[in-house]
BAMI-321267 format. One record per residue: x, y, z of N, C-alpha, C, O in turn. Coordinates in steps of 0.05 Angstrom, whole numbers, plus 32768, in hexadecimal, padded with zeros to 4 digits. Atoms other than C-alpha are relative to their C-alpha. Layout:
XYZXYZXYZXYZ;...
//
This chain:
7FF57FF87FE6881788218522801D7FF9800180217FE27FFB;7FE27FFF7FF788618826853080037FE880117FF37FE28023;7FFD80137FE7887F87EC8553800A8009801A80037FFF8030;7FF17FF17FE288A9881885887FDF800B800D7FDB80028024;801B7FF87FF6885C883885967FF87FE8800D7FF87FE68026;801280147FFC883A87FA859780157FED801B80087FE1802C;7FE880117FE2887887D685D07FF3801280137FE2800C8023;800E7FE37FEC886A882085F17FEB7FF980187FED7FF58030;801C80007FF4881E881785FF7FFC7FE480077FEE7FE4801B;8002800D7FF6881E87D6860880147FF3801A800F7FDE8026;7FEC80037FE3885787D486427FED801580157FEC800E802D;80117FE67FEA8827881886647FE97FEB80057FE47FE4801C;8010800C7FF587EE87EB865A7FFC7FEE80177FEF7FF3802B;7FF480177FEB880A87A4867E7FFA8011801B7FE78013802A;7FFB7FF37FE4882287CE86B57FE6800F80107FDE800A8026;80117FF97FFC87EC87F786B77FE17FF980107FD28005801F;801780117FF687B687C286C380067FE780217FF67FDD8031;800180047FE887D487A586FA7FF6800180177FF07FED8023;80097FFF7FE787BC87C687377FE47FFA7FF97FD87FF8800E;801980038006877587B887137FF97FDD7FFE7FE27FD47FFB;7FFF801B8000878B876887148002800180247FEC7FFA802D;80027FFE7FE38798876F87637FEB800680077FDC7FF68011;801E7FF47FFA875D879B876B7FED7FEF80037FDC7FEE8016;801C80177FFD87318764875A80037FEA800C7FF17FE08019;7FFB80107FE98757873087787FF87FFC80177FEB7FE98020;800380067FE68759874187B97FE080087FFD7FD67FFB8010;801B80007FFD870A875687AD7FEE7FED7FF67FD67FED7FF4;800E801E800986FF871387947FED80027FEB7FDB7FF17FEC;80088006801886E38723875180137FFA7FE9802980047FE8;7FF38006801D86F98705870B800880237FF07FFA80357FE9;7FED7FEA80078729873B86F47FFC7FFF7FDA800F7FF47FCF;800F8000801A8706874086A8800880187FF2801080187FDA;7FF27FE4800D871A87878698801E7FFD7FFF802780007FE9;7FED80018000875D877E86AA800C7FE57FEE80217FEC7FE3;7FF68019800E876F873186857FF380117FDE7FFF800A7FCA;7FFC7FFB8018874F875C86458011801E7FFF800F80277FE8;7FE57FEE800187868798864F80167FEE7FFF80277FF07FED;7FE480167FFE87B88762866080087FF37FD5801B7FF27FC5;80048010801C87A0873C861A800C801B7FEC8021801D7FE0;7FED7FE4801487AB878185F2801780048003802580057FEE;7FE37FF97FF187E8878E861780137FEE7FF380267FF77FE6;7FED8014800C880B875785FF7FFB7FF77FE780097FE67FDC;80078004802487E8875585B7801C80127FFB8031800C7FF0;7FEF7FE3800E880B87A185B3801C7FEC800080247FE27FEB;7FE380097FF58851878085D4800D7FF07FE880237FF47FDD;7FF78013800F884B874185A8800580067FE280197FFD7FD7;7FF77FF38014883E876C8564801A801080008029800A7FEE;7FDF7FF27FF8887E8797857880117FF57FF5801E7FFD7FE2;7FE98013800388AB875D857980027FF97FEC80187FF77FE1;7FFE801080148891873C8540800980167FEF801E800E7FE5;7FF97FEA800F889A8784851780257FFE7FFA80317FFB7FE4;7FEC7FFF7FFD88DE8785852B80177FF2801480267FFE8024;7FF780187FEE88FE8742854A801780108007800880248009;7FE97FFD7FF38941875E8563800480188002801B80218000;7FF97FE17FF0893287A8857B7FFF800080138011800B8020;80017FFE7FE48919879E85BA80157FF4801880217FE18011;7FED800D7FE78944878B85FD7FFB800E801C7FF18024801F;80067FE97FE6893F87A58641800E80157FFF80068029800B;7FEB7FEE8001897787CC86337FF580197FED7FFA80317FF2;80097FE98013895487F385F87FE8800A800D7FE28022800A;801E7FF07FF9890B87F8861C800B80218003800480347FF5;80057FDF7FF58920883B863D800E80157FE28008802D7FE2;7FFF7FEE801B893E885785EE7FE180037FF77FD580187FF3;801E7FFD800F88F8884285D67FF4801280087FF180237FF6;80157FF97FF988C988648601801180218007800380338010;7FFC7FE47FFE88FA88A586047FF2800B7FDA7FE1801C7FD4;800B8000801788F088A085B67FE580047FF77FE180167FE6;80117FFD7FFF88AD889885BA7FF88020800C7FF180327FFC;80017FE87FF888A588D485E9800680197FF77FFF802F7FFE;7FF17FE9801688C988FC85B97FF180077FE47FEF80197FD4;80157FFA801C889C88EE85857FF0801080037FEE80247FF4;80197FE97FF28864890F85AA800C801F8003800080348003;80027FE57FF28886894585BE7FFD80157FE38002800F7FCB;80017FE18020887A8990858A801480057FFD801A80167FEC;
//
C-alpha cells in the first residue's frame, strides 16, 4: 500500500468515525465500533509516517490527497 494512500484513508477514517463516537456518547453506550476505526485509523496514519518520516506536514496534507485523487481518476 502506498504511504500517501494509506495517510489518505486513514485521515477519512479518524474523521469519519466521529459522529459514531458522539452517537454513542450521548446514547450512553461504549462506543466499540468506533475506538476499532479510530485503532485502524491511526495504524494507517502511523504506517505513513513511519514509510516516509519527513513528507507529511499540514501544509502538504492538501498536495497528498489531491495526488491521491488523481490517482483514481481514468
Amino acid at each position: 500500500m502506498d504511504s500517501d494512500l494509506a495517510m489518505v484513508v486513514g485521515i477519512v477514517l479518524a474523521v469519519l468515525s466521529i459522529p459514531s463516537i458522539l452517537s454513542a456518547v450521548t446514547d450512553r453506550r461504549s462506543p466499540r465500533a468506533s475506538a476499532i476505526t479510530i485503532l485502524i485509523a491511526g495504524g494507517l496514519i502511523v504506517f505513513a509516517l513511519r514509510e516516509n518520516p519527513g513528507r507529511y506536514s499540514f501544509e502538504s496534507l492538501p498536495e497528498v490527497f489531491v495526488s491521491v485523487a488523481a490517482d483514481f481518476m481514468p
